[in-house]
N, C-alpha and C positions, 0 to 999 in steps of 0.2 A: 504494500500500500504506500502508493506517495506519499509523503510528508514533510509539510511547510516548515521549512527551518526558519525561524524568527532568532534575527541580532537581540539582545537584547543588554541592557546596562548592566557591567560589572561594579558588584561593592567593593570596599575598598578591605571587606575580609574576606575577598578570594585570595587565596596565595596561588595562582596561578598564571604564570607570564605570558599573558594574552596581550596582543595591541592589533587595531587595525591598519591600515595599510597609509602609509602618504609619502607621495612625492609632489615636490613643490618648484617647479620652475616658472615664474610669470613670463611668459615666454616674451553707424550715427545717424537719421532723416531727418532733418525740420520741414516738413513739408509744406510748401506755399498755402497752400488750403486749410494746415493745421494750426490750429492754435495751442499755441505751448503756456501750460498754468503752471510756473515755476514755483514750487514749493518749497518752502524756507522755513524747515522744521527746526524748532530747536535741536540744538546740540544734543548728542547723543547725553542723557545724563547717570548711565546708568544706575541705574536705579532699581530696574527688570531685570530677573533670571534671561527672560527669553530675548531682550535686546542686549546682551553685555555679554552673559555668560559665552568662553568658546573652550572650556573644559577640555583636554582628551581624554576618551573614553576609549575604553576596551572592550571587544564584542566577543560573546559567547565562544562562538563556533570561527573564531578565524583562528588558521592552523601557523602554530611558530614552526618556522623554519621552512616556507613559503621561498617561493624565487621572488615575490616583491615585497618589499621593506613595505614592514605593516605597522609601522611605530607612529600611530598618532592620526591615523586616518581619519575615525571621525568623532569629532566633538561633540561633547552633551546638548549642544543646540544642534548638530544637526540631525540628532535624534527626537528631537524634542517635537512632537505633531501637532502641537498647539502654539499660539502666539501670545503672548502677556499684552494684551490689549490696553492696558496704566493709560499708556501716554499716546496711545496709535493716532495716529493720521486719519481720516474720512474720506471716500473720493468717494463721486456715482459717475460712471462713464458715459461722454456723451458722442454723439455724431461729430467727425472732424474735429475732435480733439483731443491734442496730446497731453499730457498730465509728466512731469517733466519733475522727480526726485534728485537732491539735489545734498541731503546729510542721510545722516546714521540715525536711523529709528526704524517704526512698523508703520505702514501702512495699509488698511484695508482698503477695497477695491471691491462695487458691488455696481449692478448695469451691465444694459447690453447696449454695444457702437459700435458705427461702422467708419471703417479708416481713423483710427483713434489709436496710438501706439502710448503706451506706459515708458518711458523712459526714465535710466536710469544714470546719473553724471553726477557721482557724487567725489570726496575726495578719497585716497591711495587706503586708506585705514579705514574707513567708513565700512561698519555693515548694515546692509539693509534688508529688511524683510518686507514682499510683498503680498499680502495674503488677499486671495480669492473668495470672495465672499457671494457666490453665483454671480458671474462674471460669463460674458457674452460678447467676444469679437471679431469682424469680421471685415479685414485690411484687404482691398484692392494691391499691394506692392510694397506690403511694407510689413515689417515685424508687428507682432501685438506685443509683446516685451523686449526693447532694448537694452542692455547694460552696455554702455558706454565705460562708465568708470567706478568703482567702486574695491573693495577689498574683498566683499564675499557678499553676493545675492543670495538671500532664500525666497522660494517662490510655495508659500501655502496654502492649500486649502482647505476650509471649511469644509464642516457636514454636508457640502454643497453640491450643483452639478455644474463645471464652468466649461466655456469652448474657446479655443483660439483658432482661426481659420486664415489662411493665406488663401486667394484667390486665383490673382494673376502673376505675371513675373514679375521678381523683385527689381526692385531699384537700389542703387549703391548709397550712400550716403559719403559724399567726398571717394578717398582712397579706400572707402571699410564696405565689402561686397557684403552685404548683406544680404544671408539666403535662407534663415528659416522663423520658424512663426517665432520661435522665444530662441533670440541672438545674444550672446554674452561673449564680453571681452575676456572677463574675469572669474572667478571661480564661480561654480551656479550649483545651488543645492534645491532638491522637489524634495518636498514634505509634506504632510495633512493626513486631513480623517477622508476627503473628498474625494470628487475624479474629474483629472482635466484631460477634457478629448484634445486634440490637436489634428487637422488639417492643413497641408502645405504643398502646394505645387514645385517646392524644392527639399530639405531637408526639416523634420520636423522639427529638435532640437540642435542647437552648434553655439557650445562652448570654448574659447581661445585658450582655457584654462584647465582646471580641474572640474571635473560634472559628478554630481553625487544625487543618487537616490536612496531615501530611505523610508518613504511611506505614500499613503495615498495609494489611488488607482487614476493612472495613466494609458488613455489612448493613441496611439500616433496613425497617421495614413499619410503618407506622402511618396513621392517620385522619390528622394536620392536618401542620403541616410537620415535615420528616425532618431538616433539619439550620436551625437558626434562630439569628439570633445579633438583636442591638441594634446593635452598631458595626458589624460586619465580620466574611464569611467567607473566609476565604484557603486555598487548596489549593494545596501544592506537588507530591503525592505523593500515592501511596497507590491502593489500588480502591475504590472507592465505588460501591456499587448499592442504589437506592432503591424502594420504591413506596409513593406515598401519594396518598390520596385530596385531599389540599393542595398544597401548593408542594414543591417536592423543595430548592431552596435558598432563603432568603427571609430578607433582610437587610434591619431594618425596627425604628426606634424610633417609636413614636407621640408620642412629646414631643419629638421633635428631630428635621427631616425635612433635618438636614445633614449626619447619618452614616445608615450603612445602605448598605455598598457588597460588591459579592463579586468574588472576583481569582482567578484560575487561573492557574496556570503551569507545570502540570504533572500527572501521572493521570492517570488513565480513569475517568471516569464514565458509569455507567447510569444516567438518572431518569425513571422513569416517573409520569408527576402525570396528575390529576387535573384542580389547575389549573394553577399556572406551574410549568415546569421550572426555571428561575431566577430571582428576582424580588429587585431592589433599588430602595431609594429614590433613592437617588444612582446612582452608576456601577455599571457590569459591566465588567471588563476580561479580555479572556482572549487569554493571551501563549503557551499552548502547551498541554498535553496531547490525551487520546480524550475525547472528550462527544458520546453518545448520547439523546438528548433524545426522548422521546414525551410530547406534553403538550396544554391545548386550548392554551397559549400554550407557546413555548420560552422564549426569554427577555426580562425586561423590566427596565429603568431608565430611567432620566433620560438617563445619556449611557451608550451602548453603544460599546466599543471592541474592536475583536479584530484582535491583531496577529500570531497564529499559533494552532497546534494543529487539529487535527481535529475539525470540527463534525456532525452528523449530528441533523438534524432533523424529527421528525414531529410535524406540528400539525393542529388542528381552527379556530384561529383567528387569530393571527397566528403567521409564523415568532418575527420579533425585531421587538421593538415597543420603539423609546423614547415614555415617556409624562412630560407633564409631571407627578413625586411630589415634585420639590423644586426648589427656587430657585435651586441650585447649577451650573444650566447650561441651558439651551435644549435640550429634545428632539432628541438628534443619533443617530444609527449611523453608527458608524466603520470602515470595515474598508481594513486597513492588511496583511492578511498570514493564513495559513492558508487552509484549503479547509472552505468551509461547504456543504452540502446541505441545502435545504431542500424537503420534502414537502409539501406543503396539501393539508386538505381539498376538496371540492369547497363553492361556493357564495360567499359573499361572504364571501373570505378573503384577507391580505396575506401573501407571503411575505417580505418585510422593510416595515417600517410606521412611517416615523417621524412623529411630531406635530409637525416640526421639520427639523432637515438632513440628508441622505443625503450619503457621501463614499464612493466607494469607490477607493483609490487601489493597491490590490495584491492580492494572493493571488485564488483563486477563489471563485467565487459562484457554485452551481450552483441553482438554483430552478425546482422543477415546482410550479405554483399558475395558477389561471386570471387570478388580480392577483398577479404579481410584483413587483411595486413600488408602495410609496405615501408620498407624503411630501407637507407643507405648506408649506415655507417651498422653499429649497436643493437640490439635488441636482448632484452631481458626481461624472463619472468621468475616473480621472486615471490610473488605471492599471492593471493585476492582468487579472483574465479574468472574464467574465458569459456565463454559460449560462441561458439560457430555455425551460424545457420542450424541453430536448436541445440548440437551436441557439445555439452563440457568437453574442451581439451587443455592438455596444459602446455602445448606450445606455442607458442608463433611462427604463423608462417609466410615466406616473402613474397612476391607479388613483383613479376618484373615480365619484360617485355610482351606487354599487350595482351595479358592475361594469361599467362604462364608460373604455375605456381613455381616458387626456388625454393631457396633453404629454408628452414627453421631455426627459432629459436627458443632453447623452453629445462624441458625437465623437470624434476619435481621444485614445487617451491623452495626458496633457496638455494636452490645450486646457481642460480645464473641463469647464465645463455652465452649463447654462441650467434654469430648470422652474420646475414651478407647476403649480398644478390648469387642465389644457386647458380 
């Protein structure tokens, strides 16, 4: 039986060295039409848990000794599903107009508009929270949530139902291409009790930063990727369902191929792509939640690692493909833990493919594919359970030219392996 792995806060009498995951690199429209209501809140005065607090917190189920440094990922506020209302801000959104954050506070956001962007330009330390209080919008070319500038955006909802909708193609704002419904320069966090649908004729979410999910129920539909970042996408929580004719996660700097990583440890996710279900330049780590993957590819990075959760895979091309996209390690798959199923198409397809090392040293590996296995360099089974088109076995076997099975590699748990292309 599936089962929802929920992050959840550590007290401070766990003696157990758990941290979640952070790297930290930091790596506009005024539209003639629109009218911008410059909001000139007070100073941040902390005062509120939910406006000051940024605590790191430790999550349940994220695994020490992980390929990605999980020291500090994510803070008591970005866990936090609720917003301390004290001091918040009031907005109702109107037709052709912008609403234009400008300090560190909360503000709520309640209305439905059309061509009305929420902008965010506040200063380098500033954080802001903008919470969704059934919210309703519907932009001709332009983002419905900007972040221009700020330190850390949280975007929350309410017990509510809210929608952001792009329509037509975007338009740039100066030199900054802006291309999906909620655009961020800066670090972007989704939280709430609520659900924000999201439609977009380009990408649904794209963060320059770090992007973090930790609650709420999220819809995305759009043409290119649904949830995009530059550093890093971290999911601790939340429902997530996708469909896009691109990548459903896709963490990815084109000037820097040593960030670009995605982390799960928790939700459920639906993605239905196009092309990749999950795609990073560096790592993929996934320590726990539901992921349901229909995709031509499920997942891909440099080094793939999965040390729990529920996998559930439908591909046309490879299940899990590590490929060499960056320097920062050897084309490896990890599987340390959790129950992965993988579907294949028919024809000359891998259900795990690495350009590099295979390891499997735990949990289950269940694979229907006529190539179950392919790897270049490595391959090792050390422990856990392999299912091949229905029957346990405990080897791995290779998969090389155009569907010809080769070597193996296997033996009883613990011994290793051996392989290579037969």
């Amino acid at each position: 039986m599936l089962k929802k792995m929920i992050c959840f806060l550590l007290t401070a009498a766990v003696a157990v060295s758990l941290a979640a995951c952070r790297t930290q690199t930091k790596t506009e429209q005024t539209t003639a039409a629109a009218v911008d209501t410059q909001t000139t809140a007070a100073e941040d005065t902390q005062t509120t848990v939910a406006a000051s607090t940024e605590t790191v917190t430790a999550v349940a189920n994220v695994t020490s000794g992980g390929v990605i440094e999980t020291a500090g990922l994510f803070t008591d506020r970005d866990l936090l599903q609720t917003a301390d209302l004290t001091d918040a801000v009031y907005y109702t959104l109107s037709d052709g107009q912008n609403i234009t954050v400008t300090a560190a506070g909360v503000y709520v956001f309640t209305g439905s508009a059309a061509n009305a962007t929420v902008i965010v330009d506040a200063g380098d330390n500033d954080k802001v929270q903008l919470v969704l209080n059934g919210v309703s919008v519907t932009n001709t070319s332009f983002p419905c949530i900007y972040v221009k500038n700020a330190d850390k955006v949280f975007v929350t909802t309410t017990q509510t139902e809210n929608s952001l909708s792009v329509t037509g193609a975007f338009t740039a704002d100066g030199s900054t291409n802006t291309d999906a419904a909620v655009f961020s320069k800066d670090d972007l966090v989704l939280n709430g009790l609520g659900t924000l649908t999201i439609s977009s004729t380009d990408n649904g979410i794209s963060c320059k930063d770090d992007l973090k999910i930790t609650g709420g129920t999220i819809v995305i539909s759009c043409v290119s990727d649904a949830l995009e970042a530059n550093d890093s996408i971290a999911i601790a929580d939340g429902s997530v369902t996708v469909t896009t004719k691109k990548d459903g996660l896709h963490a990815e700097y084109d000037e820097d191929n040593t960030v670009g990583y995605v982390y799960i440890c928790g939700g459920t996710l639906q993605i239905t792509a196009a092309d990749d279900g999950i795609h990073a330049t560096t790592y993929v780590q996934i320590d726990g939640g539901n992921l349901t993957i229909s995709a031509a590819e499920g997942i891909e990075g440099t080094y793939v690692q999965v040390n729990g959760g529920e996998i559930d895979i439908t591909a046309v091309d490879d299940g899990i493909n590590a490929g060499k996209k960056s320097n920062v390690s050897t084309p490896t798959i990890e599987i340390n833990g959790g129950y992965i199923t993988i579907n294949m198409g028919a024809g000359d397809t891998d259900g795990i493919d690495a350009n590099g090392n295979l390891y499997i040293n735990g949990g289950t590996v269940d694979v229907t594919a006529q190539s179950p296995f392919d790897y270049d360099n490595t391959a090792e089974y050390n422990g856990g359970t392999i299912i091949v088109n229905g029957e346990v076995t405990n080897s791995i076997t290779n998969q090389m030219m155009g569907g010809m099975a080769g070597g193996m590699a296997g033996g009883m748990p613990g011994n290793g392996g051996w392989g290579g292309h037969g």
